[in-house]
N, C-alpha and C positions, 0 to 999 in steps of 0.2 A: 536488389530484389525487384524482378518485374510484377505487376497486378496491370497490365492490360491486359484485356480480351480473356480474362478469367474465365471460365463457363457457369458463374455464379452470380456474374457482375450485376450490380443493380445501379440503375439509374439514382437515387437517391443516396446512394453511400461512393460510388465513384471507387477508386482506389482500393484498396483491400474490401473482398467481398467479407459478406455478414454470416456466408454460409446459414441464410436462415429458411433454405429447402430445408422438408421433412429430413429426416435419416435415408429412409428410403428411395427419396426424389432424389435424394446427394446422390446417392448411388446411381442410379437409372440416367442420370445426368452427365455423369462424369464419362460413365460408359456410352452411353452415345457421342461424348465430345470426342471419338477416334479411338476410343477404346483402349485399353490400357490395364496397367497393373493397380492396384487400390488395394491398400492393408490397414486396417481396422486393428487400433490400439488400446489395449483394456489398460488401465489404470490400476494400479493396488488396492484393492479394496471393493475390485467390481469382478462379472464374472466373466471381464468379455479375453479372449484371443485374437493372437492377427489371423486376419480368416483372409483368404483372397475374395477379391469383389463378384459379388452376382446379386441377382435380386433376393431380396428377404434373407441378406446375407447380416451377420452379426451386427448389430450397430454398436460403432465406433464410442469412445472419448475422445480419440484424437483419431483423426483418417490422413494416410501418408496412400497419395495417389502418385501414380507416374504415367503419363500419356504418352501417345506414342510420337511426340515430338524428344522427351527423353525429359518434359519438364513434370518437378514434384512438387504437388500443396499438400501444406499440413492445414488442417483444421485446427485451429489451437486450443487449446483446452484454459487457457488463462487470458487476462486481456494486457494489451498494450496501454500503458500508460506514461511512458518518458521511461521507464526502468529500465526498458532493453530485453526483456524478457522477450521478445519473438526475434531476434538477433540470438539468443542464448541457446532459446529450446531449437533452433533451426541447424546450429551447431552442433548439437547432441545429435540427431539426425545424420547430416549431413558427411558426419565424421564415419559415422557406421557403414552411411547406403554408398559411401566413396564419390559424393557430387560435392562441386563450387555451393556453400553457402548462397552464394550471391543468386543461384539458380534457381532456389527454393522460394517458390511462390507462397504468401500467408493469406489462411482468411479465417475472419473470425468466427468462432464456433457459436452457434446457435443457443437458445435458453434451453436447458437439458438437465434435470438434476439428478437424471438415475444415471449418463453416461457418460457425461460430464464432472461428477463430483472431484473436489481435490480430499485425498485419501488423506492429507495432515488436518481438514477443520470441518471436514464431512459434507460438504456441500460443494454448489459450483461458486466458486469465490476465489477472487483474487485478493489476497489481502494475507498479513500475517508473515511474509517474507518466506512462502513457502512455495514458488514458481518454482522455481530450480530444482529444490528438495523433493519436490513432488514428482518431479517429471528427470529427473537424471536417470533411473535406468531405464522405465519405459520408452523411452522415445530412440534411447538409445539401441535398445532392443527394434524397436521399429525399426529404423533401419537395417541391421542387421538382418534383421528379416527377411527384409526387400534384398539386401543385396547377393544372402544364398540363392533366393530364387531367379533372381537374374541369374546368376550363372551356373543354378541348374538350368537353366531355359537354353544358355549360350551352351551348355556340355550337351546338353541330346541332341541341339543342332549339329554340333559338331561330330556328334558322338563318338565327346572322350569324356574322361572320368573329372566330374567336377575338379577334385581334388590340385590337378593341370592347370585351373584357369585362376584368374584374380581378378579383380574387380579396380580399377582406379580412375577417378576422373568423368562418373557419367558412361564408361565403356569398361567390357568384359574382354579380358583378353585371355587366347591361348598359349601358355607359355611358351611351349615348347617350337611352336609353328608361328607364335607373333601374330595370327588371325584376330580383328579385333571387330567386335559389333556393341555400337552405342545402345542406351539402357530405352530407346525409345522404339528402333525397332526389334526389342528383347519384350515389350510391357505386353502385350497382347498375350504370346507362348506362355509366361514366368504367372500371370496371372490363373492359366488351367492348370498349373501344378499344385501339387497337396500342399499343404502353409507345414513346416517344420514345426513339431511341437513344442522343440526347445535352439535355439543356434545359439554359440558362444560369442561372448561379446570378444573384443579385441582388447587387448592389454593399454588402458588408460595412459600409462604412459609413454606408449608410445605414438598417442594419438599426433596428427598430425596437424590439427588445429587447437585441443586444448593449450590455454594459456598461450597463447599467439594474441599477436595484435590483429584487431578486427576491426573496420567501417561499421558502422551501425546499419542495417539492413532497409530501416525505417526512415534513418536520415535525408539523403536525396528529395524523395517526396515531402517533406515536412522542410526541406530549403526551397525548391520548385513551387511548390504549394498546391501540389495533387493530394496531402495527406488529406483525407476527411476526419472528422471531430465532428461529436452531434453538434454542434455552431451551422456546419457546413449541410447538414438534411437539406434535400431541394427534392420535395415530390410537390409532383405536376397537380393545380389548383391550390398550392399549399397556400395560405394565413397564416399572420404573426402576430403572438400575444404575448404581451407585457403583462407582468402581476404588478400589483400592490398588496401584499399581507397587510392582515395587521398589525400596526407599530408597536402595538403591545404587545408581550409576548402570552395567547392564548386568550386574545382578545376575540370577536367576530365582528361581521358585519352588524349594522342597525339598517344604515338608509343609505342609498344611492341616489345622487342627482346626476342624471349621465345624457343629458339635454344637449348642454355646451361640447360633451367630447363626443357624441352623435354628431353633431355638426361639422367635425373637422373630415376634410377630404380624404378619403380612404379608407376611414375606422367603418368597419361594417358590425360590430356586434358589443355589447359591455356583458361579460360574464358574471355572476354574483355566484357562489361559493360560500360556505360558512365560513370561512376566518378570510377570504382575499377577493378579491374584483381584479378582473382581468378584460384586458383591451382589447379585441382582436381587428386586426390590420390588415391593407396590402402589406407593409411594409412596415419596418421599423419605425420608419422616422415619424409614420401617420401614428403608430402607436404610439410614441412616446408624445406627441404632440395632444393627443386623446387624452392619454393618464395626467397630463399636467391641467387639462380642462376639467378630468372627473371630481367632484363632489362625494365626497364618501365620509359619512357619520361610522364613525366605530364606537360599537359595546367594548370600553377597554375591561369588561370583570375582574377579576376578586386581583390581578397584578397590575393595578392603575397606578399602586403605591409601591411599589416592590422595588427591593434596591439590591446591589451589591453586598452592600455594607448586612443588608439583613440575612444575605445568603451564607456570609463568612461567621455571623453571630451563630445562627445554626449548626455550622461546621463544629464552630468551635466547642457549644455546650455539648454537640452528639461526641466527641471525643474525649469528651471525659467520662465516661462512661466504659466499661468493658464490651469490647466486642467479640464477635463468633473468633472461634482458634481456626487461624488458617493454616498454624505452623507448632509444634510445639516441642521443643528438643530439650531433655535437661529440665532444671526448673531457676527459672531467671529471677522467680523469689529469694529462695534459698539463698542464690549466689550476689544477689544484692545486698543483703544482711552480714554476709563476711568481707563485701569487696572493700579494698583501699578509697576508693572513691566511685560516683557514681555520677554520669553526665547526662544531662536531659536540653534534647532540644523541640522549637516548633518549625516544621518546614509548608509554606504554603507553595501553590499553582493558581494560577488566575484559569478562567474559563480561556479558551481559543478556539477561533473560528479556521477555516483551512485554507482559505485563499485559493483558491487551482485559479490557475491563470484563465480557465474556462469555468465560466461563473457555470448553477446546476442548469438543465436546459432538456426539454424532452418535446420529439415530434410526436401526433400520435393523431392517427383515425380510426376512428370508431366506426364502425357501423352495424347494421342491425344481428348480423350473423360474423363477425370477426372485427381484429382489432391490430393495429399496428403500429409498434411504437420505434422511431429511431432517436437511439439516445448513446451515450458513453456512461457505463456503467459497470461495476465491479463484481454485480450480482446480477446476470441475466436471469436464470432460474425465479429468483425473488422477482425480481420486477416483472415476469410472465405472471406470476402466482398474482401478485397484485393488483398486476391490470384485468386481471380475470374476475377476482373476487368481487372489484368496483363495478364491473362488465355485464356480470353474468354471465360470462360466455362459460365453455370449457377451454382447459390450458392451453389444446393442441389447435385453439381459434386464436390465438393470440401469437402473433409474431415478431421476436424482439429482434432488430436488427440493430445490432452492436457496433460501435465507432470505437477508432481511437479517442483516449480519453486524453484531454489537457487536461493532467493532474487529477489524483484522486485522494491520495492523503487519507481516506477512510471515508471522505464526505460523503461518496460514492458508494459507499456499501449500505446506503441507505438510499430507503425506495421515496420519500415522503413526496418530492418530487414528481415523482410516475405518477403518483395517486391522484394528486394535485392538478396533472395536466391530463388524463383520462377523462375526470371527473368534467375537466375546460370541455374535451373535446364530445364529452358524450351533446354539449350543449351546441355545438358547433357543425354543422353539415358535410365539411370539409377537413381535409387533413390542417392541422394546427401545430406551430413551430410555439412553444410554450418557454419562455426567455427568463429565467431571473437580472435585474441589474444586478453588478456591483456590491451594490446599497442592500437590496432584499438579500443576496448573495451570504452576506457578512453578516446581516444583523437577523438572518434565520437561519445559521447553520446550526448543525446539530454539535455544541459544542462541547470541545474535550471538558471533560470535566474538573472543578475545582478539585481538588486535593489539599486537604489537611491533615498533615501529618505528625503525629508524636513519637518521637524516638528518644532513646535513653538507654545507657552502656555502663556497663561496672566495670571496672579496673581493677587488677590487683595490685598488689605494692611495686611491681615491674612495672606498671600502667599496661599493661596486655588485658585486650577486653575478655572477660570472662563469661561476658551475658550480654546480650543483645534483646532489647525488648522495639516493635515496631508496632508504630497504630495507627492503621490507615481507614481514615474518615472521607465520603466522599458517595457519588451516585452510583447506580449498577448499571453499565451498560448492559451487561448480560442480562439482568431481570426483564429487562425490554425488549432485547435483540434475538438472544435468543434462553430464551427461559427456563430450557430444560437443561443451561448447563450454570443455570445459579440454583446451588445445592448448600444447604445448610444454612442459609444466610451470609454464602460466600461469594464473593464474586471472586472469579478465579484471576482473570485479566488483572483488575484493581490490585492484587496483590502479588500480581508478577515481580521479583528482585528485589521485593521486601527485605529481605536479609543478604542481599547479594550475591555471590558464588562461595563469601565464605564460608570457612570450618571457626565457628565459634562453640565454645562449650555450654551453652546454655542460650536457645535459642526461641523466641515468642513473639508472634506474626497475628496479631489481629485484625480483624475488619469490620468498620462500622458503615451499615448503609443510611445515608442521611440524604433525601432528593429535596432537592429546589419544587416549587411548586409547580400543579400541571400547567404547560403551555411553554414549559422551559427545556429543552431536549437534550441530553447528551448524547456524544457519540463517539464511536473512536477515530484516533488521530496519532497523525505518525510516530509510529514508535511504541506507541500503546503504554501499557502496564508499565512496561520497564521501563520507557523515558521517564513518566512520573515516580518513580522510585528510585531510581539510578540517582536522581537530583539530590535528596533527603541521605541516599546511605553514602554517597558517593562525598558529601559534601561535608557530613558526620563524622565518619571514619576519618577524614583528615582534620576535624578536630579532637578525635580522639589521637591520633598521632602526635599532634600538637601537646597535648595534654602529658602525653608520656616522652616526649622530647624526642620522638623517633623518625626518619622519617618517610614520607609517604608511601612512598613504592615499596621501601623493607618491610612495614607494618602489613602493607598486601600481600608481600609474597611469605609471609611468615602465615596468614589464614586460607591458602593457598594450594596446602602438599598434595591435595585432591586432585590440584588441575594445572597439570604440567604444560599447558599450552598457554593457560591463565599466565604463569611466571613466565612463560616465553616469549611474549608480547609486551608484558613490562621489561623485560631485559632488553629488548629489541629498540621500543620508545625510548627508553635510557640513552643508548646508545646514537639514534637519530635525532635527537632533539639535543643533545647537549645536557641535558640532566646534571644539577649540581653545578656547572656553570655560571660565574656572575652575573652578574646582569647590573643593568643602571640603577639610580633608584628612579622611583615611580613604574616599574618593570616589573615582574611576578611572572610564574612556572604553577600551573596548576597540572595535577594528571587525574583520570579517570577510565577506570577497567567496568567493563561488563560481559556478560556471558549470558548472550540472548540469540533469537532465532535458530540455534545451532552454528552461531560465532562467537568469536572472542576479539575482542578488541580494548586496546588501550588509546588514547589519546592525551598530549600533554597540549597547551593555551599557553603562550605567553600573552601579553596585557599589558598594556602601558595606560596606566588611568592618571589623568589631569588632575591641577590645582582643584579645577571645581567638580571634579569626580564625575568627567566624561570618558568614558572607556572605550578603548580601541584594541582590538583585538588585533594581534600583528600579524600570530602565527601559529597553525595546526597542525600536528605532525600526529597523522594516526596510524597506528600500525594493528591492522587486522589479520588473523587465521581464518581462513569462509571455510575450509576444507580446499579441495580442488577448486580453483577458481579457470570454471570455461572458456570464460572471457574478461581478461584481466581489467580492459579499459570499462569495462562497463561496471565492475566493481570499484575501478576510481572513480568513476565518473558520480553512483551511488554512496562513496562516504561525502565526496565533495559537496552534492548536496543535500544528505542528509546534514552534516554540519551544516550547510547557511542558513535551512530548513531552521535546525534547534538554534541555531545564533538568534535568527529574527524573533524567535521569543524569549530567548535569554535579555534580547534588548529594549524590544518593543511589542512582545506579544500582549496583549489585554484587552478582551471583552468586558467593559462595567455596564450596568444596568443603574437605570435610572427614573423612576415613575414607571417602571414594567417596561420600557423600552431601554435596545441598545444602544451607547453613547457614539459606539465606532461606525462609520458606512462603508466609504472609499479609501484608496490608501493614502488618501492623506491623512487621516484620521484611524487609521490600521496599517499602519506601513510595515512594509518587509523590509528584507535586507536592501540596502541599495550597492551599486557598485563600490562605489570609496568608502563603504564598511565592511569588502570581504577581505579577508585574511590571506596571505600566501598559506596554502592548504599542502601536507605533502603525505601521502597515501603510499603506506608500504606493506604489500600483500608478502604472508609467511608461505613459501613454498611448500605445497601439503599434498599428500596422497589421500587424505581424507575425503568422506562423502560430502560435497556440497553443502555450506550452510546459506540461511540469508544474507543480505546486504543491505535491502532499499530503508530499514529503518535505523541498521548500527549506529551510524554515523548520528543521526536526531541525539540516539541515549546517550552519549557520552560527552555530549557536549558543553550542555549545559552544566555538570558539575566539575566537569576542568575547567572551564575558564572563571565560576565562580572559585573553585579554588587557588588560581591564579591570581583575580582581584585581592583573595585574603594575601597571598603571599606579597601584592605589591604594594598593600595598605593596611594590612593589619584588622583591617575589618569584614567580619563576617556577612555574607548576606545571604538570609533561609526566604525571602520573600520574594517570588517572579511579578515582574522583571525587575530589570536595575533601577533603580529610584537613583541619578548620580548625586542628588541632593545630600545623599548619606553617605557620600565619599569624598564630599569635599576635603580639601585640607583646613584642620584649623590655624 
């Protein structure tokens, strides 16, 4: 993928433009750059068509340009974040309009949330594992587009009947005569003809890149280190500011002594803010040298005393309690009063913070009549809306110039950030580089939320669960994110997998919302709903199996007859892991299915846990359905670390609170996975004709309850509490 000499470039973002020209400037732009073919992508759920390009022409979701050098950008309607998603959606393109992948110029779409929206979560949003989902046939259809009109453009040149020519490789050819003109000087003609209201896509299977091996598009630049990442913003007179929050969480400021970091070389400004002070710099180094001199008295309020221990007491009394029916099939009373036996367990989750290797980080100038902010972000739309509201501006005064994202994990779909360094820079003259450490990074993210869970299964004299009761205790992200889809006193996400994919006869899905106090934030985190449920039912069910002497993978495919890809995936894992197989002792085989994003996947964990119950994870073998998988490696590449993702909290994830403050900063005190703890991983995609499901979170959900079921199987002991305590696995 080339990004020089873009016709978008910006000096501050470098490498993939930001596309954050109006709609109509994109246009008037593009066509001055040599003029060319431009096709305007509507998305499902909007009103737009491919329209060829002219001024006050349709605007776009996604805009597929071709100049008359024969090169094509898309404007992307989703953002890069590690997943591979602009390597995928370029492919879908690519495959249609008949060019090299590698050809396909990217840049990032602008804040837009009428033409932009993703038609799975209604907004402009990356997030949810719904890239792919969203954009597999439009884009695909994009192309197609372009490529009848190319060679209607090549047939009146020639004048012969389209029908004679083909398209392959960037050139239109004449069959018959071997006459052949590249798609560059085709863009200028192709673009005066009338846009086809409907063209037929090409038969998926025969495509010629789907599921092929592919370089990653984004790669190169992110080895070379052209890729820019809001880290990397460099606008001209910029400043760099350091925060300090409050340590406590929902603390504010009292008093500032900013004497001593005035005095160091560089620091030009101390910010004050209701909850943070902020340093502003030439440089980092002057900042950071400033915030170790500043003086700052904090109001810790009403969480000076706040602990962990009181947030899990909370949990605990709000779950015993009945909650709103999220779910109600049968009557799981009735069937407990006849059952043979009946089993009750508790499963918690500790808070977690997200770690992206790019701690949160926003440039942004203010000035009296507009506002602009460079940042990496998952919600452009929200973060315009925001910086506006702080602003006062109107939306179309505020310009968000979008970066590749180091990691977003969910932390990203939250603006608090933006808000935070607007507010810096409205105080500030100059454009301002606004930096969280590390430290603030981890001990102010907005984190996933606790989860306390109650579950409990009736058996009948076979031991075959007959009822299934689930009670899910914990915060709403939805009440605070987005509020119009927490209805009834449900949070919908919170109780995503609650009961898992099966078919049980008697089935009840509660939800209780119990929030930590103000100044404590949740948010979502990868995997969402279903990783925290997957853990509890995934980890249940194989004590119910246990219970009735059956086992694991039979007992699943036996609540299953529904979902014939569900047993296909377990028979698959069977088959590739060795299932049933001996093993040493201290050694264990756990497996775990789920049925999320519009995938299915299974995973089995072998485990070898030590004398004093330190655990090592040996090996992964997951075998996922996505549907069609585009781009095979990138789908390995997303279970791979989706597992190391849920490993490192399986091992070492936890946020504790302590006098209102959090106990973790950096990673040594929040470590992730390290190298000599990842597992030989091995990822086997199910060959499908199916429509595209997600990826970037399967791998997180399954992880954590096979390899806890694995520890049971190599020790005999159970564990419903994240993470691993190895204290409780000692041997006696």
């Amino acid at each position: 993928m080339k990004h020089d000499d873009l016709p978008m470039a910006d000096a501050a973002t470098g490498g993939l433009t930001d596309a954050a020209l109006t709609r109509r400037s994109f246009v008037r732009a593009a066509l001055a750059a040599g003029g060319g073919l431009m096709l305007s992508v509507g998305l499902p759920g909007n009103e737009g068509k491919a329209v060829a390009a002219q001024p006050e022409a349709f605007s776009p979701n996604a805009v597929v340009r071709i100049d008359t050098r024969g090169v094509v950008t898309l404007v992307m309607p989703r953002v890069e974040m590690g997943q591979g998603i602009y390597t995928t959606v370029a492919t879908l393109i690519a495959d249609e309009l008949e060019v090299d992948p590698a050809s396909v110029r990217l840049a990032h779409a602008p804040a837009d949330e009428k033409q932009y929206t993703n038609p799975l979560n209604g907004a402009q949003i990356t997030g949810g594992s719904t890239s792919v989902r969203s954009t597999w046939e439009p884009m695909r259809r994009a192309g197609a587009t372009g490529r009848v009109m190319l060679i209607g453009a090549a047939a009146r040149q020639w004048k012969v009947d389209p029908a004679t020519c083909r398209a392959s490789n960037g050139v239109v050819e004449h069959i018959p005569t071997r006459r052949r003109i590249a798609y560059g000087r085709l863009a200028s003609a192709a673009a005066a003809l009338p846009v086809p209201a409907e063209v037929a896509l090409k038969d998926a299977n025969a495509s010629k890149l789907f599921g092929k091996p592919m370089q990653r598009l984004d790669g190169p630049d992110k080895v070379n280190g052209r890729a820019r990442f809001g880290l990397d913003a460099n606008v001209p007179g910029m400043k760099v500011a350091l925060i300090a929050n409050s340590p406590v969480l929902g603390g504010r400021v009292a008093a500032v002594d900013d004497a001593q970091a005035k005095a160091v070389k560089g620091v030009r400004q101390i910010v004050r803010i209701d909850n943070a002070v902020a340093v502003v710099a030439d440089h980092v180094g002057a900042a950071r040298k400033g915030m170790a001199a500043l003086v700052v008295r904090w109001d810790e309020g009403l969480n000076a005393s706040y602990s962990t221990q009181q947030l899990v007491e909370s949990l605990a009394k709000a779950s015993a309690r009945p909650g709103a029916t999220a779910r109600e099939e049968g009557d799981t009373v009735a069937a407990a009063r006849g059952a043979a036996k009946t089993l009750s367990a508790v499963f918690e989750q500790p808070f977690l913070a997200h770690a992206c290797m790019e701690p949160v980080n926003c440039t942004v100038h203010v000035r009296r009549d507009a506002c602009d902010l460079w940042l990496g972000t998952q919600v452009p739309a929200r973060a315009q809306a925001a910086a506006a509201q702080v602003t006062g501006l109107p939306a179309d005064r505020v310009q968000v110039h979008n970066h590749l994202l180091g990691g977003g994990f969910g932390r990203r779909l939250d603006i608090d950030f933006v808000v935070q360094a607007v507010r810096i820079g409205q105080q500030v003259g100059s454009p301002v580089k606004v930096v969280w450490t590390r430290e603030e990074d981890t001990q102010h993210s907005t984190f996933r939320p606790y989860h306390y869970n109650r579950l409990s299964a009736s058996l009948d004299a076979s031991g075959k669960p007959i009822a299934w009761h689930h009670r899910v205790t914990a915060s709403s992200i939805l009440a605070r994110w987005a509020p119009a889809r927490f209805q009834n006193d449900i949070d919908g996400d919170a109780i995503r997998d609650a009961a898992g994919p099966y078919a049980f006869p008697n089935v009840l899905v509660e939800y209780v919302r119990e929030e930590p106090p103000p100044g404590i934030t949740t948010g979502f985190w990868r995997g969402v709903g279903h990783m925290q449920n997957a853990f509890p039912v995934e980890c249940f069910l194989d004590e119910v199996a246990q219970q009735a002497s059956t086992d694991p993978i039979a007992l699943r495919k036996s609540l299953l007859e529904k979902h014939p890809r569900a047993r296909h995936v377990l028979d698959l894992v069977v088959q590739k892991s060795g299932w049933g197989t001996p093993l040493p002792a201290g050694k264990g085989r756990g497996v775990a299915l789920t049925f999320c994003f519009g995938s299915y996947a299974a995973q089995v964990s072998e485990v070898t846990v030590g004398a004093e119950g330190e655990v090592k994870v040996d090996r992964m073998v997951i075998v996922i359905d996505c549907g069609r998988a585009i781009t095979p490696d990138t789908v390995v590449a997303q279970m791979q670390g989706g597992a190391v993702f849920g490993l490192s909290a399986v091992l070492h994830g936890n946020i504790t609170i302590k006098d209102g403050r959090v106990e973790q900063g950096n990673f040594d005190t929040y470590p992730v996975l390290r190298m000599n703890e990842v597992p030989v991983i091995e990822t086997h995609i199910v060959e499908s004709t199916e429509a595209p499901g997600g990826v970037g979170e399967v791998g997180t959900v399954v992880t954590a309850p096979s390899v806890l079921n694995a520890i049971f199987a190599a020790t005999g002991k159970r564990i419903r509490k994240l993470p691993i305590a190895p204290e409780e696995l000692k041997r006696a």
